[in-house]
C-alpha positions in Angstrom: 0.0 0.0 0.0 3.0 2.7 0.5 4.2 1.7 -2.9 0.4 2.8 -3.7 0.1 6.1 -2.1 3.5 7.0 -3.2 3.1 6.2 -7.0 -0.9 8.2 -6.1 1.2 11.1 -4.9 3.7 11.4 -7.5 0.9 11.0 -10.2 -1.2 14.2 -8.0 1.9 15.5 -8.8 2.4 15.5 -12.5 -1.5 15.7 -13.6 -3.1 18.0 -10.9 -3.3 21.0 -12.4 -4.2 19.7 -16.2 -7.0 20.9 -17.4 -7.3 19.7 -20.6 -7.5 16.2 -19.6 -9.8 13.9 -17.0 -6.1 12.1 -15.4 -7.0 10.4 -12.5 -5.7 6.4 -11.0 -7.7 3.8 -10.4 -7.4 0.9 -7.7 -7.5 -2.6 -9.2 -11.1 -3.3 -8.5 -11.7 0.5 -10.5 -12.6 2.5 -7.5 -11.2 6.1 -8.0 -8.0 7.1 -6.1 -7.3 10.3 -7.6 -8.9 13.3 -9.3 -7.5 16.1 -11.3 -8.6 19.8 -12.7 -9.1 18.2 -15.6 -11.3 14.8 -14.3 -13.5 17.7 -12.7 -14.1 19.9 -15.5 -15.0 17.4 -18.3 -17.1 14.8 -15.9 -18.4 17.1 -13.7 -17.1 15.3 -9.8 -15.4 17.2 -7.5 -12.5 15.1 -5.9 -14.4 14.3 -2.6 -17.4 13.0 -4.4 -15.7 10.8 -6.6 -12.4 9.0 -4.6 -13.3 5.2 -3.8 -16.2 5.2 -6.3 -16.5 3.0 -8.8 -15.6 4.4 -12.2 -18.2 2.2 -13.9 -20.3 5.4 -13.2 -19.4 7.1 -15.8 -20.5 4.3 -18.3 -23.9 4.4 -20.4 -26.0 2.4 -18.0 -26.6 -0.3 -21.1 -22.4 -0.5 -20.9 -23.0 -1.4 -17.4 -25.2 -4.5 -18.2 -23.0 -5.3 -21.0 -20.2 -5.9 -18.3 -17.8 -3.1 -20.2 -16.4 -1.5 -17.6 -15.1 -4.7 -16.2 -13.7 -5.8 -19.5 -12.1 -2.6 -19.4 -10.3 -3.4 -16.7 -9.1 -7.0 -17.9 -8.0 -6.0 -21.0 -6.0 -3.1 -19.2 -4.4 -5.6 -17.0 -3.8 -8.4 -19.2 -2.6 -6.0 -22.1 -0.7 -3.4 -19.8 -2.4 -0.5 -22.0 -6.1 -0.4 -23.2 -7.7 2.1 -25.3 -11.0 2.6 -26.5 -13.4 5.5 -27.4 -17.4 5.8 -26.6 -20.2 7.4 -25.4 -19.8 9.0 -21.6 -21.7 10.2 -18.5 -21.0 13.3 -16.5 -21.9 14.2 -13.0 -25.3 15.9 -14.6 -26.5 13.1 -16.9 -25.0 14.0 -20.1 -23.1 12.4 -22.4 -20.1 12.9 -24.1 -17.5 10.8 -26.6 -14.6 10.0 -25.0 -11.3 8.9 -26.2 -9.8 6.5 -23.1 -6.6 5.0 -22.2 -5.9 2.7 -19.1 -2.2 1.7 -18.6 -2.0 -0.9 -15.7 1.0 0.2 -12.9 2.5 -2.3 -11.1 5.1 -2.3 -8.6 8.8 -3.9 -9.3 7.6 -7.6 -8.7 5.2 -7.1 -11.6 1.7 -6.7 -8.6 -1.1 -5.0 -10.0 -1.1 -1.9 -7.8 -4.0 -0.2 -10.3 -4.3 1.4 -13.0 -3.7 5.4 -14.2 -6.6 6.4 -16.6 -6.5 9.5 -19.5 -10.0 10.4 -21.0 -10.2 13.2 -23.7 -13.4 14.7 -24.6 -13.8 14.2 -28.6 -17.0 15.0 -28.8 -17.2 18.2 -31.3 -14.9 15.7 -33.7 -17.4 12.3 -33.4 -20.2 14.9 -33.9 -18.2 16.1 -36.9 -17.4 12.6 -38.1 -21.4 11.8 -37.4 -22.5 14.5 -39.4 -20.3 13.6 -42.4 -21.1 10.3 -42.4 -25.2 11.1 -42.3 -24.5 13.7 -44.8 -22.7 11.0 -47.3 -25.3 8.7 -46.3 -28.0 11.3 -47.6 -25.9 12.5 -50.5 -25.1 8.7 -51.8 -29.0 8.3 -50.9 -29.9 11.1 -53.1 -27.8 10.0 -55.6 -29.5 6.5 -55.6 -32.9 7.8 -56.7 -32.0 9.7 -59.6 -32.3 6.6 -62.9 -29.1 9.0 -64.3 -25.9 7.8 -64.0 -24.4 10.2 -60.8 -20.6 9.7 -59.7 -17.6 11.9 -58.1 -14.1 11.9 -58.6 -11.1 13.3 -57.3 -8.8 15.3 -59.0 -6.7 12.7 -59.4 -9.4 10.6 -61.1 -10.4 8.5 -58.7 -13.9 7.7 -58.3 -15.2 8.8 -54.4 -18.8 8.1 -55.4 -21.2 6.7 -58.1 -24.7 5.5 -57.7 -26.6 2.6 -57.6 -27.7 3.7 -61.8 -23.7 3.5 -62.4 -23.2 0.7 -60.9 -26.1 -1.0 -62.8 -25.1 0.6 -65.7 -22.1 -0.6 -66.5 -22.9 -4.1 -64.6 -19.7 -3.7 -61.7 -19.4 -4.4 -57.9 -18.9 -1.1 -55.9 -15.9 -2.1 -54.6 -14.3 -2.6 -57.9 -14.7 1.4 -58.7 -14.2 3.2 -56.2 -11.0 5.0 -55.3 -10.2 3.5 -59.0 -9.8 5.6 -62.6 -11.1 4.5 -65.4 -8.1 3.8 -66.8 -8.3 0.9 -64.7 -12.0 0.1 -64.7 -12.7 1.0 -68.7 -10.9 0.3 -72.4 -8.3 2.7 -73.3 -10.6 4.4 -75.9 -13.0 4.4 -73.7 -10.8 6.0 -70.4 -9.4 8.5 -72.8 -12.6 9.8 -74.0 -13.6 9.8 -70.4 -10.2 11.3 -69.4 -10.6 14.9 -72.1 -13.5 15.6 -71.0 -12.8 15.5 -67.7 -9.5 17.8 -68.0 -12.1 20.3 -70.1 -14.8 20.7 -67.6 -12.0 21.3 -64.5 -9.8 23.8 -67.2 -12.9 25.4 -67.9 -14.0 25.4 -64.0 -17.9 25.4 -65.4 -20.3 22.9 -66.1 -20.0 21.4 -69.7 -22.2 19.4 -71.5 -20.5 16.7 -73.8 -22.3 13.1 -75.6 -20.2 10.3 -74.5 -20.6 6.5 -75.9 -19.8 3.3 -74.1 -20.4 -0.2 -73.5 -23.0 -0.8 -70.8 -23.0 -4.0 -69.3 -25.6 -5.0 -71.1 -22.9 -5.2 -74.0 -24.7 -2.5 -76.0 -23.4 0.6 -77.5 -25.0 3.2 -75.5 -25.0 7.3 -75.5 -25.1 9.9 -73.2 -25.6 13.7 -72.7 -23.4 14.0 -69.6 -23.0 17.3 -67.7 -19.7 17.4 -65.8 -18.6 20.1 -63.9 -16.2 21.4 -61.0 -16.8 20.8 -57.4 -15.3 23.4 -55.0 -14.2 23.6 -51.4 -15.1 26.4 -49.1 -11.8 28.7 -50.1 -13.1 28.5 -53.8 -11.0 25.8 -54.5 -11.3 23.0 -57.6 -11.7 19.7 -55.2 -13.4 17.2 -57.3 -15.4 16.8 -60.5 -18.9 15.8 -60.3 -21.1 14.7 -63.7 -24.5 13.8 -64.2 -25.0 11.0 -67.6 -28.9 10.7 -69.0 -28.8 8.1 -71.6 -30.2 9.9 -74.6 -29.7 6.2 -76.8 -33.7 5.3 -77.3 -33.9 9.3 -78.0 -31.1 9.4 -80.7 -32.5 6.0 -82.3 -35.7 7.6 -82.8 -34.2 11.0 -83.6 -32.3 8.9 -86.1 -35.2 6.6 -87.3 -37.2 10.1 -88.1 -34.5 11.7 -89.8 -34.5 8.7 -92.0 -38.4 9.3 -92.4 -38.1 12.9 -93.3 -35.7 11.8 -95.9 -38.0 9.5 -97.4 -41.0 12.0 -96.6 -39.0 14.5 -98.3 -37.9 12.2 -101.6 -42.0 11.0 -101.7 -42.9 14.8 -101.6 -40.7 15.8 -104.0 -41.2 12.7 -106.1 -44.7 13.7 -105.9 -44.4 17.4 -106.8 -42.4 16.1 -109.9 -44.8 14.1 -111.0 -47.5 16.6 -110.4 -45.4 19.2 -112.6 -45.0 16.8 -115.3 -48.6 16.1 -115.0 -49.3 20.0 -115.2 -46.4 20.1 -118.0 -48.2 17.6 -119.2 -51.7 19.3 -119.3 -50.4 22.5 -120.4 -48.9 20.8 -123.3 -51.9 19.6 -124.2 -54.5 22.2 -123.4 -52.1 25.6 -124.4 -50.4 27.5 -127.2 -46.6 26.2 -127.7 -45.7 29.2 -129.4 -48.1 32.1 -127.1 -48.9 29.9 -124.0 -52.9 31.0 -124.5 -54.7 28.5 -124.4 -55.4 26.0 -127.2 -58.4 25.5 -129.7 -59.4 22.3 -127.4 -59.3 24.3 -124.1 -61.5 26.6 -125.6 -64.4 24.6 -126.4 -64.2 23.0 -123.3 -64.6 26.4 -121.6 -67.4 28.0 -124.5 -69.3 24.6 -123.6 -69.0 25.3 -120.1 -70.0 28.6 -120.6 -72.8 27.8 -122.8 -74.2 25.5 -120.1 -74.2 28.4 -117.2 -75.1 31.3 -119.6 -78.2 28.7 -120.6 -79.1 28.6 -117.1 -78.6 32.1 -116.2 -80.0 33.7 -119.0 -77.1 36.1 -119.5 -75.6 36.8 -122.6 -71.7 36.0 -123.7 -69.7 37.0 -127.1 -67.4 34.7 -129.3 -64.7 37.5 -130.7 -62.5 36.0 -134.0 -59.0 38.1 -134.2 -56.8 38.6 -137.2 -54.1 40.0 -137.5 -53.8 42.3 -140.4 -50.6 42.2 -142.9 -49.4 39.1 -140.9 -47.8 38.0 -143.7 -45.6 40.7 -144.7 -44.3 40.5 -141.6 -43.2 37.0 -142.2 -41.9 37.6 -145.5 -40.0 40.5 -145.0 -38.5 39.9 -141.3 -39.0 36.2 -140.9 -41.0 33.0 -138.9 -38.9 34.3 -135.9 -40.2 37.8 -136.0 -43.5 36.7 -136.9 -43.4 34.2 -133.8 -42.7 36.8 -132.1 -44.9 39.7 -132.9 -47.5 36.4 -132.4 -46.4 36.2 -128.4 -46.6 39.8 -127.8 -49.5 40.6 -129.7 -51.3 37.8 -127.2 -49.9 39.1 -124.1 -51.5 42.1 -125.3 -54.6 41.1 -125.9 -54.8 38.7 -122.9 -54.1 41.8 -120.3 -57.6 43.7 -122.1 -59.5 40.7 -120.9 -61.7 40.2 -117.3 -60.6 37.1 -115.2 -63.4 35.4 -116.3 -62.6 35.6 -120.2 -60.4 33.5 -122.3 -58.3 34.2 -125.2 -56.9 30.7 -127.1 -55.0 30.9 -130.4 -56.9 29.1 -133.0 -54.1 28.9 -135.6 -51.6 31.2 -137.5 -52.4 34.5 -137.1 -55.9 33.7 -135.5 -57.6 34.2 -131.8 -60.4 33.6 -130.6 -61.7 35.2 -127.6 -64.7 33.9 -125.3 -66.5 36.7 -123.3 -68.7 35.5 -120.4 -71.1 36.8 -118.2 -72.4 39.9 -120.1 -75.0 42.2 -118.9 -75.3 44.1 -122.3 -73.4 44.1 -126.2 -71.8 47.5 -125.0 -69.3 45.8 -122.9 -68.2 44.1 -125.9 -67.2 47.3 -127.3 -65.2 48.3 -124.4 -63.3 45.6 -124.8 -62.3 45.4 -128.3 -61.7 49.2 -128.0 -59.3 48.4 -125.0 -57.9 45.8 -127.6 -56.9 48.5 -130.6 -55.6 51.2 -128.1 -53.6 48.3 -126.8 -51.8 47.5 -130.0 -51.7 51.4 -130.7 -48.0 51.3 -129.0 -45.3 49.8 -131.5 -44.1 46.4 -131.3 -40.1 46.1 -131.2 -38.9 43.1 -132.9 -35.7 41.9 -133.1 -34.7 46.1 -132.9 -37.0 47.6 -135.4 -40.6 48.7 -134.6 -43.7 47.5 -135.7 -47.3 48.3 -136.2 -49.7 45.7 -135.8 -53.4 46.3 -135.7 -56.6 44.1 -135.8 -59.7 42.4 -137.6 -62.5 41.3 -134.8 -65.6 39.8 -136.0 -68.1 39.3 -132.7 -71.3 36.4 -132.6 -73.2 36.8 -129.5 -74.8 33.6 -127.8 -77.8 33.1 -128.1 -78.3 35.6 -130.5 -76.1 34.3 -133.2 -76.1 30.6 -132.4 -76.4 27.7 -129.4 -73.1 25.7 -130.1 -69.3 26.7 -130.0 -68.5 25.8 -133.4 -71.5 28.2 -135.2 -70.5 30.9 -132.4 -67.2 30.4 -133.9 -67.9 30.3 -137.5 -70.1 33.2 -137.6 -68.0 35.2 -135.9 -65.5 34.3 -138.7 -67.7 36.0 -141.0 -67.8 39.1 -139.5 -64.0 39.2 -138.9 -63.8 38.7 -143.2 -66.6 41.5 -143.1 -64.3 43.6 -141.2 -61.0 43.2 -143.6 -63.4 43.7 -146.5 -64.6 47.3 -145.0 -60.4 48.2 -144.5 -59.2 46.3 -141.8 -58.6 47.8 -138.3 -61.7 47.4 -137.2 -65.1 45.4 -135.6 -67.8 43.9 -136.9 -70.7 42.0 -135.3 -72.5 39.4 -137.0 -75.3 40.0 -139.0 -77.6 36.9 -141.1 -76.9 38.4 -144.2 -73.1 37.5 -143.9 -74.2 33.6 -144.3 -75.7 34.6 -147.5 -72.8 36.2 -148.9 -70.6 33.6 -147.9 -72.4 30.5 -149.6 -72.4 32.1 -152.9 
């Protein structure tokens, strides 16, 4: 027992006035013997209220059933030093996380004389520790729910988190990716790709978007928008990259499968349009002038039999004008067919822009037009017209650099006055055009019965 109180003394000593840490010696059975500044600050006992209690006090009392403060004190003797860290009780019921060592002292023969105990209070770091364990808990948590592949490396490469999406992804253990790059997890190619783009995003120090392609575990080729961008620590520091991959594979397939559509869309459309302008090449051919582009003698009757039909029905009047061109010939045969083909296409531009929407000029051959007027209220309108006609021709024609003047014959049958087909219409209003050439040319005649007459004998 001196060899106790003197190694008690000595130790009261050394650790009395520490404050920083509960030092204080235990008998062999754990019964205090000693109590520092320190033991009475962090637990709360002053020194008379604690010596020859037992220090299993300051144990959770759950520890107590569990028999850990005597274990404690076995593995303290048996191993000579024993440290371990856990939850604490102080004096007023609260808890702390201590960080304990218990070194056995025994005297020169090697008796256990008891033991001298350190306890630190680490409970602002356990917190700390707690806290960043629940907050990677909840991050790899959040992580886990999203169906994009989520993962964070170091700046070194290393992968320090991916989800449960990567992982299925790419059909690997956990274990076999992080704290690993993906020069060692993925194909050269593959790390490489991986590898630039990483390098970009930290030069860059901004979220990039780049499309990545890779081999899922599934073996097939899959790609992805991914979003990568810096992570920084609290002084503003780059301290890991974080990205974000959404397979956009189903997406590009269809995006490429209606491309592919709108190409053959496109190539029906315009096969389509072709072969409607061929088929409107095709009726223009057949229903219009060649040389004018009026149309022909067979899109006229259709139109005079249409018009027929309505002015039947309505019981208005419509005029069948027969044009000739006076001189024509001398035209041809002292300029040419060229210049005659083309005092022909002027001459029916002409004409064609004195007529209402509803009218139709067609050339009937040579120097011949026919013109159908519809819809008529009165035979004065006629007139207006052909007197538009003359004053339009009034103007010289230029062909091929010399100027000529054209004017006109019209002879005018009216339906139903002068017949109730297209071809009399027609034929009578021939006879009036001859009627007007006979009486000088230049001028209008409507048909009168008497020109029949004439024209049989």
């Amino acid at each position: 027992m001196v060899e106790l109180r003197e190694t008690e003394e000595t130790f009261r000593l050394l650790v009395g006035s520490v404050l920083d840490y509960a030092i204080f010696m235990l008998d062999p059975r754990g019964r205090v013997l000693s109590w520092n500044a320190g033991a009475e600050r962090l637990i709360g006992y002053r020194e008379a209220e604690i010596l020859g209690q037992s220090f299993s006090r300051f144990f959770l009392h759950a520890d107590v059933e569990r028999r850990q403060p005597q274990e404690a004190l076995q593995r303290a003797s048996t191993e000579g030093r024993f440290e371990q860290e856990g939850w604490r009780v102080r004096k007023n019921g609260s808890t702390f996380w201590a960080n304990v060592v218990m070194t056995a002292v025994r005297d020169k023969g090697g008796k256990l004389l008891g033991f001298a105990k350190i306890t630190r209070d680490l409970t602002e770091r356990q917190l700390a520790t707690e806290q960043l364990r629940v907050s990677e808990a909840r991050l790899q948590a959040f992580m886990n729910h999203s169906p994009s592949v989520i993962f964070i490396k170091d700046l070194e490469g290393r992968y320090l988190h991916v989800n449960e999406s990567f992982v299925r992804s790419f059909g690997m253990d956990r274990k076999d990716i992080l704290l690993r790059t993906d020069s060692e997890i993925f194909s050269p190619k593959l790390a490489a790709q991986f590898r630039v783009n990483d390098a970009k995003a930290l030069t860059a120090q901004t979220g990039i978007e780049f499309e990545e392609t890779a081999t899922y575990g599934d073996g097939q080729l899959h790609t992805s928008i991914v979003h990568k961008f810096p992570i920084f620590d609290s002084n503003g520091r780059v301290a890991a990259l974080g990205g974000i991959a959404t397979d956009i594979t189903e997406r590009k397939r269809l995006e490429d499968a209606l491309k592919q559509k709108n190409i053959e869309l496109a190539t029906a459309i315009h096969t389509q349009t072709a072969l409607r302008e061929h088929q409107q090449y095709l009726e223009l051919v057949a229903t219009h002038d060649a040389l004018t582009g009026v149309p022909n003698r067979a899109l006229l009757h259709q139109r005079a039999e249409h018009a027929i039909a309505l002015s039947r029905r309505s019981g208005r009047m419509l005029a069948m004008l027969f044009i000739d061109l006076d001189r024509f010939k001398e035209v041809n045969d002292r300029l040419g067919h060229a210049a005659g083909d083309e005092v022909l296409r002027e001459v029916a531009t002409r004409l064609a822009g004195c007529l209402r929407e509803v009218d139709t000029i067609a050339r009937h051959g040579g120097d011949e037009f026919v013109v159908l007027l519809e819809e008529l209220e009165a035979p004065e309108e006629v007139e207006q017209i052909t007197t538009r006609m003359q004053e339009a021709l009034l103007a010289p024609l230029t062909i091929h650099g010399r100027n000529i003047q054209m004017t006109i014959s019209v002879g005018v049958a009216f339906y139903p006055r002068d017949g109730d087909s297209v071809s009399t219409l027609i034929r009578r209003a021939d006879l009036a055009m001859y009627r007007a050439k006979d009486l000088g040319r230049n001028s209008v005649q409507v048909y009168e019965p008497d020109m029949d007459a004439g024209a049989s004998s």
